[in-house]
C-alpha positions as CSV (number, residue, x, y, z in Angstrom):
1,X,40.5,-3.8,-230.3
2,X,38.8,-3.2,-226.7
3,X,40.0,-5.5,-223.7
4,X,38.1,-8.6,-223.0
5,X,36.2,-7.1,-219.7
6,X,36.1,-10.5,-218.1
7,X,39.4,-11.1,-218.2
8,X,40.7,-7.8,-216.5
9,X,38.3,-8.5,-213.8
10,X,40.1,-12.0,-213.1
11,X,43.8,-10.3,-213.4
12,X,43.0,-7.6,-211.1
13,X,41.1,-10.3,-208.6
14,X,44.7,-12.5,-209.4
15,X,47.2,-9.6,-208.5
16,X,44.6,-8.6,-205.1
17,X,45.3,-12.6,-204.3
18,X,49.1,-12.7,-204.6
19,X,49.4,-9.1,-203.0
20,X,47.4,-10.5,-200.0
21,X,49.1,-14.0,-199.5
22,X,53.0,-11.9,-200.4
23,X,51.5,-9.2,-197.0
24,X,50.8,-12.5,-194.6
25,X,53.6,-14.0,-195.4
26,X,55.9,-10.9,-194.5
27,X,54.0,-10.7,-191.1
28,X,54.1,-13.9,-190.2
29,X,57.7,-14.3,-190.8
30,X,58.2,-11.0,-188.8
31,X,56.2,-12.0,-186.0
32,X,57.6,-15.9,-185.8
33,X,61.7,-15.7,-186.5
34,X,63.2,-14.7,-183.7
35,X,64.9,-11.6,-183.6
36,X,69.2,-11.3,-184.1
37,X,71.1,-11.2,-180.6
38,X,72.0,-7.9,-181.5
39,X,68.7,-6.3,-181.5
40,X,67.8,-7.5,-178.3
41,X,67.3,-4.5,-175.6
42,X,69.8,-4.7,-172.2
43,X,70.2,-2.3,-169.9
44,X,73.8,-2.9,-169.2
45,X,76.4,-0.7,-171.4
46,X,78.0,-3.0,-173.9
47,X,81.6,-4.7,-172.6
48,X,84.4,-4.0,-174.9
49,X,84.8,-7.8,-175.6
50,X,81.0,-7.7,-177.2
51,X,81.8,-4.7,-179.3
52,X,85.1,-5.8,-180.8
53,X,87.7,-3.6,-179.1
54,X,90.4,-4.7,-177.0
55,X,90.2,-3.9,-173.0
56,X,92.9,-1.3,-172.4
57,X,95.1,-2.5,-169.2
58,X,96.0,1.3,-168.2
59,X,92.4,2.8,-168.2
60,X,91.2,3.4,-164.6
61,X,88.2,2.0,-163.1
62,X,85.8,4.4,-162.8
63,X,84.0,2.1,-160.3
64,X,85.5,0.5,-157.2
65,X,84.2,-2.9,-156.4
66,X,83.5,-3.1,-152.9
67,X,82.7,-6.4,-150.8
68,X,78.5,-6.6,-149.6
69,X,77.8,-5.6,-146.7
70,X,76.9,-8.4,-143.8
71,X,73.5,-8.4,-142.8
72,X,73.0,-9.1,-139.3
73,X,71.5,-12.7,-138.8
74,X,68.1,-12.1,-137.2
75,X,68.2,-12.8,-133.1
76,X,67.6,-16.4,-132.5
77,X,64.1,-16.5,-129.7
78,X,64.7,-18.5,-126.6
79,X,62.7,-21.5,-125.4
80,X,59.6,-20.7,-122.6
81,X,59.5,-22.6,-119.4
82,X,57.1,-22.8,-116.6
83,X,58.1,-24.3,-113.6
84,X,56.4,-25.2,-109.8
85,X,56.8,-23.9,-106.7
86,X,59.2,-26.5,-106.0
87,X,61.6,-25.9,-108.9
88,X,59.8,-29.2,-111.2
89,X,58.9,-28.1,-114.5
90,X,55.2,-28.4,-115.6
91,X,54.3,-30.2,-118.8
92,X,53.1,-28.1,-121.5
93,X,48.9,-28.8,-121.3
94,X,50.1,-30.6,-117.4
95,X,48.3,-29.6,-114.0
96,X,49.9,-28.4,-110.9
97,X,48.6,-27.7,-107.3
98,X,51.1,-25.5,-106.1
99,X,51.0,-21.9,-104.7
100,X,52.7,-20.5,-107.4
101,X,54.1,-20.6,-111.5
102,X,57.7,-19.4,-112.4
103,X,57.2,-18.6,-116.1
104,X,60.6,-17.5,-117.8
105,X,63.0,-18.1,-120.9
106,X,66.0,-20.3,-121.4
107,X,69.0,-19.3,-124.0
108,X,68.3,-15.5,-123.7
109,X,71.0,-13.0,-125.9
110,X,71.4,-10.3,-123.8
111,X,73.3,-8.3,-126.9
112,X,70.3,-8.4,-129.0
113,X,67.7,-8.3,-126.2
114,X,67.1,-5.5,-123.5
115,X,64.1,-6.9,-121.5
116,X,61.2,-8.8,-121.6
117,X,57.6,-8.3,-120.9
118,X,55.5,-11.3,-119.7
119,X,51.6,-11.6,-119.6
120,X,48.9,-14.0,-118.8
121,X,45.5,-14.9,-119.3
122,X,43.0,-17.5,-117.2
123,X,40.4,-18.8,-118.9
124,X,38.2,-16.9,-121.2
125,X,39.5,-14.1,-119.0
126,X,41.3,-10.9,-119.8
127,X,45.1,-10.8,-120.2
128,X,47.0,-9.3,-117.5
129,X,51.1,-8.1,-117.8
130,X,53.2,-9.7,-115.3
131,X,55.7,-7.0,-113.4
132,X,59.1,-7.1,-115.4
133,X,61.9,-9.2,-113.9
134,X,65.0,-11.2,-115.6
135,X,63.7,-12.7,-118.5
136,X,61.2,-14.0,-116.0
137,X,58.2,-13.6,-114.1
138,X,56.3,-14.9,-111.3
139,X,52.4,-16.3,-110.6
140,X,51.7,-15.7,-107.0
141,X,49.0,-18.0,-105.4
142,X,46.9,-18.7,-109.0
143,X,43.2,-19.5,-108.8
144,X,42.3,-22.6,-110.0
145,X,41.7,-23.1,-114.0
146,X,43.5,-22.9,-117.3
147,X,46.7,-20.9,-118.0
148,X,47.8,-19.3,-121.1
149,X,51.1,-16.9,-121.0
150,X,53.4,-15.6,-123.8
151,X,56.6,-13.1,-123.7
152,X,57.7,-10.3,-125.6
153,X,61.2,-9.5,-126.1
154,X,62.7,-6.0,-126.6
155,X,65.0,-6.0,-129.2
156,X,68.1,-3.5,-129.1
157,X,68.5,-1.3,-132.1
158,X,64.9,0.0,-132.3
159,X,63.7,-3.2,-134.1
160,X,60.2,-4.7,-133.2
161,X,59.7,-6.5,-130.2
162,X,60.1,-10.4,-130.8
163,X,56.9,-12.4,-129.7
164,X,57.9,-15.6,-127.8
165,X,54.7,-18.8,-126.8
166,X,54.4,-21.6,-125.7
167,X,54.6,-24.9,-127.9
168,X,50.7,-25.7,-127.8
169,X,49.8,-28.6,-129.8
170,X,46.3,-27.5,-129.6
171,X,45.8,-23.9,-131.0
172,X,43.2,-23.3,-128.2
173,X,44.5,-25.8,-125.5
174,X,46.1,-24.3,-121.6
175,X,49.6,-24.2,-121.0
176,X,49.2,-25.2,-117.7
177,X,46.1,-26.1,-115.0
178,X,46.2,-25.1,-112.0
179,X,43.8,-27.4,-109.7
180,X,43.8,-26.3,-106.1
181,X,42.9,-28.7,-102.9
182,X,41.0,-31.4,-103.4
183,X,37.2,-30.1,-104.8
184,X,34.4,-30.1,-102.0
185,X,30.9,-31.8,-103.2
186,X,28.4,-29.3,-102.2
187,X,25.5,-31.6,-102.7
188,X,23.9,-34.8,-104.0
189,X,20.9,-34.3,-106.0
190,X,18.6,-37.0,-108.3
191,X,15.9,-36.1,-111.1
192,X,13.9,-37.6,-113.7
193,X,14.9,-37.3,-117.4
194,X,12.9,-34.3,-117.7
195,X,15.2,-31.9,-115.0
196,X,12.5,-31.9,-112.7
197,X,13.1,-33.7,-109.0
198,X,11.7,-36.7,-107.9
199,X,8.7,-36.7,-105.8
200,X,7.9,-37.7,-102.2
201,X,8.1,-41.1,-102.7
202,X,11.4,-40.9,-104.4
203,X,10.3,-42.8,-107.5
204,X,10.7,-42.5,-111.5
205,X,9.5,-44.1,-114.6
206,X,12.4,-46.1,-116.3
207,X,15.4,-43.7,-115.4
208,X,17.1,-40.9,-113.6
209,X,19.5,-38.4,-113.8
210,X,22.1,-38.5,-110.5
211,X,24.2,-35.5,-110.3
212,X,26.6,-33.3,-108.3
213,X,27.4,-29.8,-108.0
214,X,30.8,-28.7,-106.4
215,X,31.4,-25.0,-104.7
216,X,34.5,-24.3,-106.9
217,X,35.0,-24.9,-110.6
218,X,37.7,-27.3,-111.1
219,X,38.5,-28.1,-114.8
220,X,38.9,-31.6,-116.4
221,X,37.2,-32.6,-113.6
222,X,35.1,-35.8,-113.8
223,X,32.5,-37.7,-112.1
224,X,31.9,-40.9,-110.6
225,X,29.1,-42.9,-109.7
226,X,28.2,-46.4,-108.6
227,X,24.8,-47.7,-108.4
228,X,24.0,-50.7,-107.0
229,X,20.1,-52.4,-106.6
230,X,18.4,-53.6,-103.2
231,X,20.9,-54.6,-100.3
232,X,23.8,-54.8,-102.9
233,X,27.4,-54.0,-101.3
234,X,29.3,-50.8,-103.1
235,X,32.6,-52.9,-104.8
236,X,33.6,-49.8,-107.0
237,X,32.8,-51.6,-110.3
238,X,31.2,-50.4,-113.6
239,X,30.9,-46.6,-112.7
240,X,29.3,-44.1,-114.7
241,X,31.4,-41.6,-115.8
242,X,30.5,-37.4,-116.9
243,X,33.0,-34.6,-117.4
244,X,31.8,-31.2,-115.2
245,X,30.6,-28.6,-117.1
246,X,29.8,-24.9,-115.0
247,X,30.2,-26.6,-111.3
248,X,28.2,-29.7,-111.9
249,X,27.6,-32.8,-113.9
250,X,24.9,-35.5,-113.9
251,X,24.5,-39.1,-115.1
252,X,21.6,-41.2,-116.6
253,X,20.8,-44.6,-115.0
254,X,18.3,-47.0,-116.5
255,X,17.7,-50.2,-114.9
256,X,14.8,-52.1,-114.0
257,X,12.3,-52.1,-111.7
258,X,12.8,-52.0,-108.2
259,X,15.1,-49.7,-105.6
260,X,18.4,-48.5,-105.3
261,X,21.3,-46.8,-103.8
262,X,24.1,-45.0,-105.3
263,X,27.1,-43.1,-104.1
264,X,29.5,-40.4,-106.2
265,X,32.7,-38.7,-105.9
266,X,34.9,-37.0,-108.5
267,X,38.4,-37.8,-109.9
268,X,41.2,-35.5,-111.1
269,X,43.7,-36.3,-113.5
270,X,47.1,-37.1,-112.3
271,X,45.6,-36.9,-108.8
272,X,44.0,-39.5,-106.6
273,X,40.1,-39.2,-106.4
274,X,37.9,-37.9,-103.7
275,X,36.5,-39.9,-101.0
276,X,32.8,-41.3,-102.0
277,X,29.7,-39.6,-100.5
278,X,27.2,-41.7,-100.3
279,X,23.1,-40.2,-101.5
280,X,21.9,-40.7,-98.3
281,X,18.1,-39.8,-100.1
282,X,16.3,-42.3,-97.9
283,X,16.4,-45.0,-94.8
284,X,16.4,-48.0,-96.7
285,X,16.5,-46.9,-100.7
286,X,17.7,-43.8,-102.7
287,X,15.1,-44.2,-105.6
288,X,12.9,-46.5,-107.0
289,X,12.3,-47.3,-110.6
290,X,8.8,-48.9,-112.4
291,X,7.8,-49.5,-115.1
292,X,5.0,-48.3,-117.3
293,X,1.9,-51.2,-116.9
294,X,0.3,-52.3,-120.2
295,X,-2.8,-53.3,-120.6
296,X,-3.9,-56.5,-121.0
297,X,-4.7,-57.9,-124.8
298,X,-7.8,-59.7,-125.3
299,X,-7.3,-63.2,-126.3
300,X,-8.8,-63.6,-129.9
301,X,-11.7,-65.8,-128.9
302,X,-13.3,-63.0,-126.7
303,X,-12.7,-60.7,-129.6
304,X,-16.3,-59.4,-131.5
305,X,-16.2,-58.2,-134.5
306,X,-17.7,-54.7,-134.9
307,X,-21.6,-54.2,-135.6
308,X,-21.7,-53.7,-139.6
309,X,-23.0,-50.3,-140.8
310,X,-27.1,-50.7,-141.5
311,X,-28.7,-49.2,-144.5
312,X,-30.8,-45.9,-143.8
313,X,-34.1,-45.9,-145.4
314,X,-34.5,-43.7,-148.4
315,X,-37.5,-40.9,-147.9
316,X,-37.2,-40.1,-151.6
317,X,-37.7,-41.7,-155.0
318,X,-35.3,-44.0,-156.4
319,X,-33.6,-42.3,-159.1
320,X,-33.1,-44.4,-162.5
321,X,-30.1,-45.4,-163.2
322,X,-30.1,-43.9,-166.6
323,X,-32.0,-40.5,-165.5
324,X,-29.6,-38.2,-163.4
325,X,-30.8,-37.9,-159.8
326,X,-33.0,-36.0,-157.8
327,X,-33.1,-34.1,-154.4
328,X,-35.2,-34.9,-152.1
329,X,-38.9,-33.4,-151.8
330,X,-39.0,-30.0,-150.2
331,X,-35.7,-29.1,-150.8
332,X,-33.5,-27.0,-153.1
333,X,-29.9,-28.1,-153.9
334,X,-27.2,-25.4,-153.2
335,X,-26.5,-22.6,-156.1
336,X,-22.6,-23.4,-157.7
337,X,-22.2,-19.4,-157.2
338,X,-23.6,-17.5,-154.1
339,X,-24.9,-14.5,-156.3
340,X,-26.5,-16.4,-158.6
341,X,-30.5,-17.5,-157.7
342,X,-31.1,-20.9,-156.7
343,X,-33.5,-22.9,-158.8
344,X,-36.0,-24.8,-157.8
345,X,-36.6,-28.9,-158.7
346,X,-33.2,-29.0,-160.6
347,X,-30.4,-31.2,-159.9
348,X,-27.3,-29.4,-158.7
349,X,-24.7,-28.2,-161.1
350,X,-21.2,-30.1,-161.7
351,X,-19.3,-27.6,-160.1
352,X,-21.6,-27.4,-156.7
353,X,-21.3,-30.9,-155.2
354,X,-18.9,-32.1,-152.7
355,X,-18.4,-35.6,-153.7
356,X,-14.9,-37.0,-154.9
357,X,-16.8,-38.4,-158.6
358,X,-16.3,-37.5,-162.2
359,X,-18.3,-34.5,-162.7
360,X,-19.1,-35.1,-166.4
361,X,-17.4,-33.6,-169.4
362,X,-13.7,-33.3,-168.9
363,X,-13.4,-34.6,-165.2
364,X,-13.0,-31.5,-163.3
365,X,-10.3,-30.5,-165.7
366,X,-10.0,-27.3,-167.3
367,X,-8.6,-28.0,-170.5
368,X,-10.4,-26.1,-173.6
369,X,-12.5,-28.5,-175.1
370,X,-12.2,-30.3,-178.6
371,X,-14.2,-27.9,-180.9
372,X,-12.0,-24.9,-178.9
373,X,-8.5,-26.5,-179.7
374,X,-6.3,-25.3,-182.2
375,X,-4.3,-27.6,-184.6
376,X,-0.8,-28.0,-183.9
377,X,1.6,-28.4,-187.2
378,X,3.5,-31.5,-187.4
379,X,7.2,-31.9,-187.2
380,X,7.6,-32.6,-191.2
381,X,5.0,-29.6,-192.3
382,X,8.0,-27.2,-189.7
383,X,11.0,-28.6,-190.9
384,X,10.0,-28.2,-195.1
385,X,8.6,-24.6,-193.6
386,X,11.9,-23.9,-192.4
387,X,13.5,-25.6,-195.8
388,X,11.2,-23.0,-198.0
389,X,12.5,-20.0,-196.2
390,X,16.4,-21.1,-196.4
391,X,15.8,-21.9,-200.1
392,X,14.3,-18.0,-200.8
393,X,17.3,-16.4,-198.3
394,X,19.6,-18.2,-200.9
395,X,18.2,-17.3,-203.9
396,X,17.5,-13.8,-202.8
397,X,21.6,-13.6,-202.0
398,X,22.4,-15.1,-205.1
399,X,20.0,-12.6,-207.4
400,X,22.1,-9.9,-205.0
401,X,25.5,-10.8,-206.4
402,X,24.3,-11.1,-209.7
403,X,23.3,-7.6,-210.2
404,X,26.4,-6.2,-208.6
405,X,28.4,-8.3,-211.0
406,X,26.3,-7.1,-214.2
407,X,26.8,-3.5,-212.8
408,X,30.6,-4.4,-212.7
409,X,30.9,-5.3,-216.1
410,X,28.6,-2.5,-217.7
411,X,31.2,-0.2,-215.4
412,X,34.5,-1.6,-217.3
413,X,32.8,-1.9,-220.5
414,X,32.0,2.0,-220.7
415,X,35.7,2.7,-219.2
């Protein structure tokens, strides 16, 4: 009696199952228990305590233990310092009018240091290297401006040089200023708004700009001016204040109308100002200010009303409102296309006027028009479109693994 065919189809698919789940299993345990502490790879030589034998007291070392070696702690830098001429020291970011800067370090190790190398920069300026003293150097008769300096340490034993700065709070701020004498005011000058100086008559619209220029550039520098109106005295009260930028500065004073004189001078910090210089523009006013007239408003009685537009006469027909209309007599409206030939007594084509009006059918638009538009399908007639097709990609699968299983079976029956 022959083997039922169906049924040694389902043992074989039965045996594939277990063999499959028996092979995942294996590999997951494989992958997931962890592995037994003597499987795991070191690259030290086992000790005889971890293989089971008994350390023998009389067997030499076959390596000597020797101490580590000290490393040298690393040279500890010393602290900068810049002093006067006088021996005072100079803040870090302070000013100083002296003739000269003594830059140097404190708490030098002369066994790990063999000299020192100091440079300096002014300004946006180049850097210039100081001449090489004792851990210090000197600034001879400095030009007034901002200071920057550092120091770099030679370091014994061949090591790089150690790079010694200043404690800047500001990453782009001076060390130190240097401010010379008092600054000198080279001259007094007043301007409108614009830049431009004032005229003849020493008079502006509103405002004006009072400024100073000074013959050597002095930084933080700021300036001071009083303005007072008419016959006013100068009392040093409510100044206007501007910071000098490239020898000069300038203030804006807006008052009313009328004429006034003003005085400047400029102040230093940390240092007494200069005495005031007076403007000196005129004998009995520096400037005068006006205002802008305005013209007077009529008052609402004396006010006409505009002329209303008249009516022009028509030379042509009247067109019907119900016929379309007509150009006047003599004349030919403007062809739509410049190529194409005028015509004669017609009215002009929707496309060739220049009013702002609905020009007929579709309003200027240039959609296609009904009879030219093609039916769009509805959301229902897509969705059962797309239901159809699913349907017959189903059934074509299904007929698919039908006739491999009947080719199956006809195979085991013959065997």
């Amino acid at each position: 009696m022959s083997p039922d065919p169906n049924a040694l189809l389902r043992r074989w698919f039965a045996a594939a199952a277990i063999a499959a789940v028996v092979v995942g299993a294996a590999v997951a345990l494989a992958i997931l228990l962890p592995k037994p502490p003597g499987l795991v790879a070191t690259d030290r030589p086992p000790t005889p305590a971890a293989s089971g034998q008994q350390p023998s007291e009389t067997a030499p070392s076959t390596t000597a233990e020797r101490p580590p070696a000290a490393q040298p702690s690393p040279p500890v830098p010393p602290k900068p310092r810049q002093l006067d001429d006088s021996g005072a020291v100079i803040a870090w970011g302070g000013s100083t009018a002296g003739r000269a800067v003594r830059l140097e370090l404190q708490g030098v190790d002369r066994e790990k240091f063999s000299g020192s190398e100091f440079y300096v920069s002014r300004g946006d300026g180049p850097i210039e290297v100081l001449p090489r003293g004792d851990y210090a150097a000197q600034l001879s008769d400095p030009a007034p401006g901002r200071y920057r300096w550092g120091a770099m340490l030679d370091v014994r034993g061949g090591a790089e040089p150690l790079r010694v700065e200043p404690p800047r709070g500001d990453a782009t701020g001076a060390d130190f200023i240097v401010v010379g004498p008092l600054p000198s005011i080279a001259r007094l000058a007043q301007r409108t708004l614009e830049g431009a100086p004032l005229p003849a008559d020493r008079r502006a619209e509103g405002a004006v700009r009072l400024g100073v220029e000074l013959r050597e550039d002095y930084p933080d520098a700021v300036l001071e001016v009083e303005v007072k109106a008419g016959a006013a005295a100068f009392d040093g009260k409510e100044l206007l204040r501007a910071p000098f930028r490239a020898l000069s500065a300038d203030v804006t004073f807006a008052g009313a109308a009328g004429r006034y004189r003003w005085r400047a001078r400029v102040a230093l910090p940390g240092r007494a100002p200069t005495d005031w210089r007076d403007a000196d523009a005129g004998p009995d006013y520096d400037f005068a200010l006006f205002s802008k007239p305005v013209p007077p408003q009529p008052s609402q009685s004396q006010q006409t009303p505009p002329p209303r537009p008249q009516p022009q006469p028509s030379t042509g027909p009247t067109p019907s409102p119900r016929s379309p209309p007509q150009p006047p007599t003599g004349q030919t409206p403007p062809p739509s296309d410049p190529t194409a030939p005028a015509f004669a007594g017609r009215p002009p084509s929707a496309t060739g006027g220049t009013g702002t009006g609905s020009t007929g059918l579709g309003g200027g638009r240039s959609d296609p028009l009904p009879s030219h538009q093609i039916e769009q399908a509805s959301f229902w007639q897509i969705a059962f479109m797309r239901l159809l097709v699913g349907l017959g990609v189903i059934g074509a699968a299904l007929g698919a693994i039908a006739l491999a299983l009947r080719g199956l079976r006809r195979a085991v029956r013959r065997s």
